[in-house]
One Martini backbone bead per residue (centre of mass of N, CA, C, O) as a GRO file, in nm:
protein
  297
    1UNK     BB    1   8.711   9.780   8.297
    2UNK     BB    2   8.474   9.991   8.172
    3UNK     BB    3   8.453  10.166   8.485
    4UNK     BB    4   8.631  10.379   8.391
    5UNK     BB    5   8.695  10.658   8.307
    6UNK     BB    6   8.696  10.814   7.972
    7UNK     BB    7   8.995  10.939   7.990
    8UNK     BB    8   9.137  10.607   8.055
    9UNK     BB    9   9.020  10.425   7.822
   10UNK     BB   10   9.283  10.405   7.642
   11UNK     BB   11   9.517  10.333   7.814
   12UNK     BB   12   9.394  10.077   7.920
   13UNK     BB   13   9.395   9.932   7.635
   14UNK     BB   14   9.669   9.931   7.568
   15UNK     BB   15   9.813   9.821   7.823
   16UNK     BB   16   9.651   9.538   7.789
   17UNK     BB   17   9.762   9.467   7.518
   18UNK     BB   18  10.073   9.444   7.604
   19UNK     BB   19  10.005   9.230   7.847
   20UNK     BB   20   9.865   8.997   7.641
   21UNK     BB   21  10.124   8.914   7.469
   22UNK     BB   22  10.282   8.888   7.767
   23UNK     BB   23  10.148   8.819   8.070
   24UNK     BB   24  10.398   8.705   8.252
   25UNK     BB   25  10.510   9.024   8.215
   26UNK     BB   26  10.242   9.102   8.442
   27UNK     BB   27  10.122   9.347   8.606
   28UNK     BB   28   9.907   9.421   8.860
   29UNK     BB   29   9.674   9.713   8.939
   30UNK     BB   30   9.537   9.928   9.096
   31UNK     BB   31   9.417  10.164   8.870
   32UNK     BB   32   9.478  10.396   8.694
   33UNK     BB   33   9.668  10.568   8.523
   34UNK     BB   34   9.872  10.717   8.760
   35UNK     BB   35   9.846  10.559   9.005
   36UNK     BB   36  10.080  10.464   9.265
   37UNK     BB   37  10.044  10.176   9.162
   38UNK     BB   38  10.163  10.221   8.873
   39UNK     BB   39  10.441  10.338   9.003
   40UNK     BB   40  10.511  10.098   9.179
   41UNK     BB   41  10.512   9.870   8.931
   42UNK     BB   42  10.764  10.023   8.761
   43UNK     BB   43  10.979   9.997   9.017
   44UNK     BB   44  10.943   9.678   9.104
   45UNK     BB   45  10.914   9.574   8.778
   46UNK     BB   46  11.031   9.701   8.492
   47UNK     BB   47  11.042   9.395   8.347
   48UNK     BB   48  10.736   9.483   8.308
   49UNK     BB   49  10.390   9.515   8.245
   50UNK     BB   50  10.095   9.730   8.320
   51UNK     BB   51   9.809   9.654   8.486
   52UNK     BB   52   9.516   9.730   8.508
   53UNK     BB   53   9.260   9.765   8.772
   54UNK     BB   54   8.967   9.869   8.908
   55UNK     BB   55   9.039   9.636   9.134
   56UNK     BB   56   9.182   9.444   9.365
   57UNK     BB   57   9.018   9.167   9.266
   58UNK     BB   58   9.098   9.224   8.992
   59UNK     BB   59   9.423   9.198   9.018
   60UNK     BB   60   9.408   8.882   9.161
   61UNK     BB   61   9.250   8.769   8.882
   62UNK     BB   62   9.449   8.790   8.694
   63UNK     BB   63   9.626   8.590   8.801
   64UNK     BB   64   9.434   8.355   8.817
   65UNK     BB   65   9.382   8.389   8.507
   66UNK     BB   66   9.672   8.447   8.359
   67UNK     BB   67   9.722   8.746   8.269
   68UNK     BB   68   9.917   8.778   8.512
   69UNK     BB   69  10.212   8.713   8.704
   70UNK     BB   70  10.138   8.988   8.885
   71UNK     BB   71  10.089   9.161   9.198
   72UNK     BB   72  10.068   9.515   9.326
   73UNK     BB   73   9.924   9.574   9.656
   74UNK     BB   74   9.822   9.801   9.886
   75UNK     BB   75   9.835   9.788  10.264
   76UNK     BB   76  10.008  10.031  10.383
   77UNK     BB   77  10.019  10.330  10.607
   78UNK     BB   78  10.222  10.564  10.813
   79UNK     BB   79   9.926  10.741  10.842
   80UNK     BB   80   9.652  10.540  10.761
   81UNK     BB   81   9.709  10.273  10.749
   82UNK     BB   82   9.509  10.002  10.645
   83UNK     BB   83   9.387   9.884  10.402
   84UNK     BB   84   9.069   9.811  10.297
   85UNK     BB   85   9.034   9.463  10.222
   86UNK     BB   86   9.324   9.309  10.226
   87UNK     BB   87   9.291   9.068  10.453
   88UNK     BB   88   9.030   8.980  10.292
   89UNK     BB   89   9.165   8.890   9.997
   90UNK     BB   90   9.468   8.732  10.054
   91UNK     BB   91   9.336   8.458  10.138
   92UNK     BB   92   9.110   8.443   9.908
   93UNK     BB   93   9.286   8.411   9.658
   94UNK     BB   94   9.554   8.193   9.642
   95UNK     BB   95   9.819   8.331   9.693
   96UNK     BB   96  10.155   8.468   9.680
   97UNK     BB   97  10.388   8.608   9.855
   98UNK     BB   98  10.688   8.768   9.679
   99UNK     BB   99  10.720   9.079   9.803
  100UNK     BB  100  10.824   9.447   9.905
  101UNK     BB  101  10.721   9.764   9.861
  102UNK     BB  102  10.854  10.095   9.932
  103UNK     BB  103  10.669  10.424   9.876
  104UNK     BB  104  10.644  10.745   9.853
  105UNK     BB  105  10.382  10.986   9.912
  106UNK     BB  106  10.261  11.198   9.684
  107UNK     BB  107  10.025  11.503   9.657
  108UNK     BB  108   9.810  11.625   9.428
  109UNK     BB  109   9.656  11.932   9.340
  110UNK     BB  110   9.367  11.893   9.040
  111UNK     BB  111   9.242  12.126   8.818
  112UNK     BB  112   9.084  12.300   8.554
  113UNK     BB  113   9.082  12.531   8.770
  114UNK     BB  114   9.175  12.782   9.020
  115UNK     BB  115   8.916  12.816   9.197
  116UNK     BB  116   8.785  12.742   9.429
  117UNK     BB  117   8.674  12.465   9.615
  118UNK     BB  118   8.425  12.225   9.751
  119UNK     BB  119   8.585  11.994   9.637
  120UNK     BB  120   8.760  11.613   9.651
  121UNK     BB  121   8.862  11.364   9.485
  122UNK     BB  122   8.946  11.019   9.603
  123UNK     BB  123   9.090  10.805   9.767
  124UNK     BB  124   9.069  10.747  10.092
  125UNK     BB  125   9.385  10.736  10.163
  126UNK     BB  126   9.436  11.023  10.013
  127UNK     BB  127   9.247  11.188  10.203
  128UNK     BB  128   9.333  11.073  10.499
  129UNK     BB  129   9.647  11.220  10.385
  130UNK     BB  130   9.477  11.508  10.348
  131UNK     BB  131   9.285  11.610  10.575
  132UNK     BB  132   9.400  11.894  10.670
  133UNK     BB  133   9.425  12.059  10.378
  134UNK     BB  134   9.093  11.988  10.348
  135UNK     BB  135   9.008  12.168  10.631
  136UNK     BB  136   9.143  12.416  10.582
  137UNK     BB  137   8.979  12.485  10.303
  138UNK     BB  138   8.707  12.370  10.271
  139UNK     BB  139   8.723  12.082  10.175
  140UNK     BB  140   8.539  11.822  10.038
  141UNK     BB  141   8.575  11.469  10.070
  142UNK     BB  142   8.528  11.233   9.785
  143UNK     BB  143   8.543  10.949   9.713
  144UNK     BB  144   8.711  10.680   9.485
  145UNK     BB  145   8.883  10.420   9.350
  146UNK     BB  146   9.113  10.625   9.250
  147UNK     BB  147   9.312  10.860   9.199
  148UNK     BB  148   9.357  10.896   8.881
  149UNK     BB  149   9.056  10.825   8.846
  150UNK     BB  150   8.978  11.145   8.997
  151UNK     BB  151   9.100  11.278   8.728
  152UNK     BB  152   8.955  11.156   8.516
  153UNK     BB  153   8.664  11.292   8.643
  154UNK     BB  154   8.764  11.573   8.635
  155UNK     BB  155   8.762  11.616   8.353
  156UNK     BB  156   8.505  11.478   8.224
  157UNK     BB  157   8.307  11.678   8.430
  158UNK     BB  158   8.392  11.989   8.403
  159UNK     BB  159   8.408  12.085   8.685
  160UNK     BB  160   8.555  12.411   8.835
  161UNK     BB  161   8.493  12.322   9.166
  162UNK     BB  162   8.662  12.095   9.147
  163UNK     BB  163   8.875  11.791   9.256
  164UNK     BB  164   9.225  11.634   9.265
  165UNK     BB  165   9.402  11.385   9.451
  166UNK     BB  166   9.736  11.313   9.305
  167UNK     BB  167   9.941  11.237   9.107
  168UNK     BB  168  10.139  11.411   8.886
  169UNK     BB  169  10.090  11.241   8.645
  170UNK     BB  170   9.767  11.291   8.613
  171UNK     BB  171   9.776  11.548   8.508
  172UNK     BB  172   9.936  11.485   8.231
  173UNK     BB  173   9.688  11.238   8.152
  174UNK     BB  174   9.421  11.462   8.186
  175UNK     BB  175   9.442  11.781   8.176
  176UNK     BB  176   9.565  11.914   8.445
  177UNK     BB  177   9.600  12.105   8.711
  178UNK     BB  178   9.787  12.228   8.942
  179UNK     BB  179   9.788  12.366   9.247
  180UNK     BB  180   9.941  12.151   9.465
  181UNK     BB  181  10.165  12.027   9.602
  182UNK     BB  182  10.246  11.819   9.868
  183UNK     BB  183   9.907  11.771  10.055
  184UNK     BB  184  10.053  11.557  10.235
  185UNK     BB  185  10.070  11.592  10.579
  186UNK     BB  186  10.310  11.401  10.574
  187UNK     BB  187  10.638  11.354  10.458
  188UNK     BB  188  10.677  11.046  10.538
  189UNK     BB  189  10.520  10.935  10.360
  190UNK     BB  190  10.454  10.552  10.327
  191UNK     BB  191  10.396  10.285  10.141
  192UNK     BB  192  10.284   9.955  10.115
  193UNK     BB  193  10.405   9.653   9.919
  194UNK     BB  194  10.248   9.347   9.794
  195UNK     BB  195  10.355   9.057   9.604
  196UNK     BB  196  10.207   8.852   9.357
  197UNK     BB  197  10.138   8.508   9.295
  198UNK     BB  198  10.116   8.172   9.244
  199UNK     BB  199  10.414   8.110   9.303
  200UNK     BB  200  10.626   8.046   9.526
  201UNK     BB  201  10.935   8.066   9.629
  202UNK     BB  202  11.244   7.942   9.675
  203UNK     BB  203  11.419   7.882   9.887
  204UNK     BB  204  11.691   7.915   9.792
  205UNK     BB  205  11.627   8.198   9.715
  206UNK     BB  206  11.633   8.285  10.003
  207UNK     BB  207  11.947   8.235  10.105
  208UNK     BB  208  12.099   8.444  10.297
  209UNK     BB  209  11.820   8.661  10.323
  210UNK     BB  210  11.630   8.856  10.463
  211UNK     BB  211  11.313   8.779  10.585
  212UNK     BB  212  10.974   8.739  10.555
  213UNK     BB  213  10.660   8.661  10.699
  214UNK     BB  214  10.329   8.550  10.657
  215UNK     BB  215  10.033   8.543  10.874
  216UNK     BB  216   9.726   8.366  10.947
  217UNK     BB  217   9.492   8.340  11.222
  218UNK     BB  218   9.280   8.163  11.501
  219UNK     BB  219   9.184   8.192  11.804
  220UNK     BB  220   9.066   8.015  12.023
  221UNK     BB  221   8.793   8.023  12.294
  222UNK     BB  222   9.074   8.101  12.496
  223UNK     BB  223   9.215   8.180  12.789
  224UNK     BB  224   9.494   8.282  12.650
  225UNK     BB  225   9.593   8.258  12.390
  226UNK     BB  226   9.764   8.499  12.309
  227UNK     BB  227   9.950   8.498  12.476
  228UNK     BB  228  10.086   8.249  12.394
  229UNK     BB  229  10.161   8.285  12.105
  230UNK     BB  230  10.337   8.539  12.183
  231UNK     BB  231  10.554   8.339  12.356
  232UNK     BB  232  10.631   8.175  12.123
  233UNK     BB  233  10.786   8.406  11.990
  234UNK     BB  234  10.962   8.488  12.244
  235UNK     BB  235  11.086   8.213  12.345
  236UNK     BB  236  11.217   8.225  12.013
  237UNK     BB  237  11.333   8.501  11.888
  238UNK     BB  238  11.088   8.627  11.742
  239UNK     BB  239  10.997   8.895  11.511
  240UNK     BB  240  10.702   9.088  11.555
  241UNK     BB  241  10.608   9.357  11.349
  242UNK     BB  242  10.278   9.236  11.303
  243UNK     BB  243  10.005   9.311  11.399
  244UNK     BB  244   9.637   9.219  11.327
  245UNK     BB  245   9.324   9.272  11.381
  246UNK     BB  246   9.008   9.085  11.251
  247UNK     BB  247   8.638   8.996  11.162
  248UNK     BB  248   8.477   8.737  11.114
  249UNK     BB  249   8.144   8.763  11.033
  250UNK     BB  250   7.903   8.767  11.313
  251UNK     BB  251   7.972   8.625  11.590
  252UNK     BB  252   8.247   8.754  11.777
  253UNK     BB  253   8.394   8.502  11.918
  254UNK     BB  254   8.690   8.596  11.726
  255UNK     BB  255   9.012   8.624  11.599
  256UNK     BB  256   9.193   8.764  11.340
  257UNK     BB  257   9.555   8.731  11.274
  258UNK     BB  258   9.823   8.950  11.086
  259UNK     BB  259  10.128   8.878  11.029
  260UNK     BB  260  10.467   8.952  11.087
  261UNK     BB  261  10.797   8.824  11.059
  262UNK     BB  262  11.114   8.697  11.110
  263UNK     BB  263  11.145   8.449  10.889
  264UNK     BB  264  11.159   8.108  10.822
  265UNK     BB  265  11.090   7.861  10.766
  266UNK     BB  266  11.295   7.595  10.922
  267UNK     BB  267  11.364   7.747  11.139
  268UNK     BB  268  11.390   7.613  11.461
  269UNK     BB  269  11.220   7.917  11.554
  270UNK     BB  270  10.993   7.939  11.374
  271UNK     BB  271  10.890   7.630  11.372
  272UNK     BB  272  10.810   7.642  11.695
  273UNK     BB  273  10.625   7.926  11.729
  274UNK     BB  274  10.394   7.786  11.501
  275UNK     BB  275  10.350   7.544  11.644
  276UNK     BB  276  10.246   7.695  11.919
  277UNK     BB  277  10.028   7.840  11.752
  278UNK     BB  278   9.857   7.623  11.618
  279UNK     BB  279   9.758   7.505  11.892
  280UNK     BB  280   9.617   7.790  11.997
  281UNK     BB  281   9.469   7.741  11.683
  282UNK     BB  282   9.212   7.718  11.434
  283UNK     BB  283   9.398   7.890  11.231
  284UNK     BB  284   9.688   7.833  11.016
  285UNK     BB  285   9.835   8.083  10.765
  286UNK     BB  286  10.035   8.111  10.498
  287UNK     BB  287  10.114   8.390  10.257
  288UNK     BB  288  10.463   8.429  10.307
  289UNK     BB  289  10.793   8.431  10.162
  290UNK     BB  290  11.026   8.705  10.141
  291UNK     BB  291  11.249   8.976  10.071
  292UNK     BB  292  11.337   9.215  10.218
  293UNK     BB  293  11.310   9.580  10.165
  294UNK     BB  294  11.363   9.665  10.450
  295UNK     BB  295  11.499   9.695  10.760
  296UNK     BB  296  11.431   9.574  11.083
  297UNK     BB  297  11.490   9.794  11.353
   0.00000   0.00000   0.00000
């Protein structure tokens, strides 16, 4: 918790505080206060207290050591693809996904100076959907563990030739000048987030709604594993939204591969599905079953 830069470290011993008064209604998010995942937090969660945490893991490992009742961590974006090392991270948690919300992502440039700058630091997704915006001004883009945490830290280093690219909420709290609001490249910029419990909810409680499953697999390595998996989801009319491969370990021999489903087990076509994804699977595990933030197709 103390690797924040000196300008959050205030606030984040504040909200801890809060947090820990009671738990089980703290959320956990990555990053100092009033970055992103900050916001997605408040809004996903309004009757929750939000926890800071520098990292994923740390965020992940609060609710497993039960400082928070959940956490809500930044999957994916609809300009810049998926969050990096969250595919190895939630499997690894032994959470369970309970919820999904997506939100619009706006960023502004904020600095002590009035310009030109050097540089701009933020975490790599805010630089990555604003990287035409930093080409086009010679800005160099320079990572940081998260975008409020990079207004903290030019707030902290005090030179006026650097920036940081961050909500514009961080610029109020850190005491910097906007430069320039909404600087990242697509207007309908888009993050979804997945909400992490220790306990799944309960089918009841999902009766009649619908619904989302995530889970990841490991095909056989043998020819067309994939292709009948994927069959068998044709074949039960089973809609997948989601397939991502990503590599485990260092033999390079199989694949392991994140998806999300419409539709929950018990269903006697996603029973059948997941059934027929097992036999040609050396490990398939669910993630989390839990309901649509918005429709999809």
């Amino acid at each position: 918790m103390r690797s924040f830069p000196g300008p959050a470290l205030a606030l984040v011993d504040r909200m801890r505080a809060v947090a820990a008064a009671e738990p089980a209604h703290a959320i956990a998010f990555q990053g100092s206060p009033g970055a992103n995942s900050h916001r997605a937090a408040i809004e996903a969660r309004p009757d929750m207290r939000p926890l800071p945490c520098f990292s994923f893991e740390d965020a992940l490992d609060a609710v497993k050591d039960g400082r928070a009742g959940q956490a809500i961590i930044p999957i994916e974006n609809s300009q810049h693809g998926r969050v990096a090392d969250i595919h190895f991270l939630l499997p690894e948690s032994g959470l369970h996904i309970i919820g999904e919300y997506f939100m619009p992502i706006h960023h502004a440039l904020m600095a002590l100076g009035e310009g030109p700058f050097e540089a701009a630091y933020s975490h790599p997704q805010a630089l990555g959907q604003s990287r035409h915006y930093l080409r086009e001004r010679g800005i160099v883009p320079l990572s940081h563990a998260d975008t409020a945490g990079a207004a903290a830290y030019v707030a902290e280093r005090g030179d006026m030739n650097v920036a940081a690219i961050a909500p514009a909420l961080a610029a109020e709290l850190y005491g910097l000048k906007i430069i320039a609001h909404n600087v990242e490249d697509s207007a309908d910029n888009m993050t979804r987030f997945v909400i992490l419990a220790q306990d799944a909810p309960q089918p009841a409680a999902l009766a009649g709604q619908p619904v989302m499953t995530t889970f990841i697999f490991e095909v056989k390595n043998i020819p067309a594993a994939l292709y009948k998996v994927l069959g068998g989801f044709a074949t039960n009319g089973v809609n997948m939204t989601k397939l991502e491969s990503y590599q485990q370990g260092t033999s390079f021999s199989a694949t392991t591969f994140y998806a999300d489903i419409i539709g929950a087990p018990g269903d006697p076509a996603v029973d059948r599905a997941l059934e027929e994804c097992a036999f040609h699977s050396k490990e398939l595990r669910i993630l989390g079953t839990y309901e649509q933030a918005r429709a999809r197709g």
